[in-house]
C-alpha positions, 0 to 999 in steps of 0.5 A: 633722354631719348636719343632724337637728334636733331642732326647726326654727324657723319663718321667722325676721327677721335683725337686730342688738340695739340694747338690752335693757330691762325684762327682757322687752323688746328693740329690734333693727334688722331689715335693712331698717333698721327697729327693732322692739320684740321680745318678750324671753322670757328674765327672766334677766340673760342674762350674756353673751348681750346685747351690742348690735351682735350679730346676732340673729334673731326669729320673728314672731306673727300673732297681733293680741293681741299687743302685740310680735308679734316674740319674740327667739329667738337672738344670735350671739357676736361671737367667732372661732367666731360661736356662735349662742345660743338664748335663749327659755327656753321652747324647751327644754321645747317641744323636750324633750317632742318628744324624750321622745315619741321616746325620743331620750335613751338616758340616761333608759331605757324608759318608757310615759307622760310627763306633763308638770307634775306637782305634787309636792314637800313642800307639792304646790305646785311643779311637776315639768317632767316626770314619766316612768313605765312601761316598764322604768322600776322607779321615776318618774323626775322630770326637770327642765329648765334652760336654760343659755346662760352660758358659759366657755371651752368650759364650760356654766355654771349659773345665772348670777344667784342663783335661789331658786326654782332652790335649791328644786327640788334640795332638793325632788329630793334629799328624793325622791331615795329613793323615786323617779329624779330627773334635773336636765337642762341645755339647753345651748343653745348647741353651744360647750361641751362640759364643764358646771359649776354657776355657783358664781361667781353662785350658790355655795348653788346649787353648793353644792345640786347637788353634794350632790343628787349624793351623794344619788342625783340625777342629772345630764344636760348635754345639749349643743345646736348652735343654728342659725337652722334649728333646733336639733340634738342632740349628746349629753352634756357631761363633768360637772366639779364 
């Protein structure tokens, strides 16, 4: 594997999670022996991905506003392969508008502009993550991203708890499905898996959504991840298994 990465992260501070709490909190002893209260940026229950005693690494703010200058950005799995998992939901998008100015998905074609939350849907309200047009596109094409860092046995699974607001943005993509391209991109942020599935398990409504958002013209893009406390590289599709 070359190391092309598609993000580099900025020096980061190894330690070990101790617990996680109140969703956006995290403490980790640094190896100096240090705990430090971490910013969590994940709200998610994290399933799989928060076992304390994993290694962890943070980026560190200068910023004096902040309360917890340190953000948790990755965990190791303490298994044979030591996966390492990002874990800040909002890398993904961060990564993906670099990687849509370079035109580094073949998979989304030729196209001149990329805004990025665009308003659309039945009442206006909602948010698209990205809105791509021209070139040789025939058709906007309305990409939403979702990071996925649950896991099974080499399987990509998402989501991991129930997600109302999830649910909509497929109904809202299928009901544009007819006038418009309509992509559901999955960050697999983690490079031990190579097949993707809806987590039916923690959400079948979500399951039950996908698969008929497919029938109607949606698409799906499981993109795969390795994850380093570099940065992250690109390593292309994962098989779909409905």
């Amino acid at each position: 594997m070359t190391a092309d990465f598609v993000y580099r992260y900025p020096p980061l501070y190894a330690g070990t999670l101790v617990r996680r709490y109140k969703r956006f909190l995290a403490d980790v002893e640094l190896v100096n022996g240090d705990i430090v209260t971490a910013h969590c940026p994940n709200t998610g229950p994290m399933t799989g991905v928060c076992d304390p005693a994993s290694p962890v690494m943070l980026s560190y703010s200068d910023n004096t506003k902040r309360k917890h200058p340190f953000t948790w950005e990755t965990i190791q799995m303490r298994d044979a392969a030591r996966t390492w998992v990002g874990i800040n939901t909002a890398l993904p998008n961060r990564v993906m508008k670099a990687m849509l100015d370079t035109r580094s998905i073949p998979e989304l074609g030729q196209y001149d502009e990329v805004r990025p939350e665009v308003r659309y849907g039945r009442d206006n309200k909602s948010r698209i993550d990205f809105l791509l047009s021209g070139g040789d596109a025939e058709k906007p094409i309305y990409l939403e991203i979702k990071n996925t860092t649950w896991a099974k046995d080499r399987l990509a699974l998402f989501p991991d708890t129930v997600t109302e607001r999830g649910q909509k943005h497929l109904q809202e993509l299928t009901a544009l499905a007819r006038e418009a391209r309509c992509v559901m991109l999955y960050f697999i942020n983690r490079g031990d898996c190579d097949r993707f599935a809806p987590g039916d398990e923690a959400d079948a409504q979500y399951g039950q959504l996908l698969r008929t958002a497919i029938d109607r013209g949606v698409e799906v893009l499981p993109c795969r991840f390795e994850v380093t406390p570099d940065g992250l590289q690109y390593l292309g599709l994962a098989t779909l298994e409905l």
